[in-house]
C-alpha angles and dihedrals in degrees: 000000000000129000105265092041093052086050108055083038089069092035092064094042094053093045084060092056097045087052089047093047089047097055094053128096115276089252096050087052090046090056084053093062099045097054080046096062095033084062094045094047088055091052084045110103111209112258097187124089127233092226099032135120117219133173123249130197123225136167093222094099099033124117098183086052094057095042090054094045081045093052081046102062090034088064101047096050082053088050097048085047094065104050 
């Protein structure tokens, strides 16, 4: 079978799929997804190492962070206090 032929072969075929999946219930397609990523974790391989150091982000420390989060809730207590 050549290329393009293969191709639109699995195209069709996955355009089937997406239309089946889409017309389930949200928790039949939530149970998609989870088989899905079940079966892509196991094909993962680890790329953290057992001895290694790595950075990590927080907030804990962040003052724009805080002064965001702080502009946030200002402006849904104004909010609450108009209506």
């Amino acid at each position: 079978m050549p290329d393009s032929l293969l191709k639109l072969y699995l195209h069709s075929i996955a355009n089937n799929l997406s239309n089946a999946a889409f017309s389930l219930p949200r928790a039949d397609k939530l149970k998609i997804m989870q088989f899905l990523n079940a079966k892509l974790a196991k094909e993962e391989k680890p790329t953290l190492q057992n001895d290694a150091t790595y950075l990590l982000w927080s907030s804990l420390n962040s003052h724009e962070a805080a002064h965001k989060l702080s502009q946030l809730l200002e402006s849904n207590l104004e909010s609450n206090r108009k209506s």
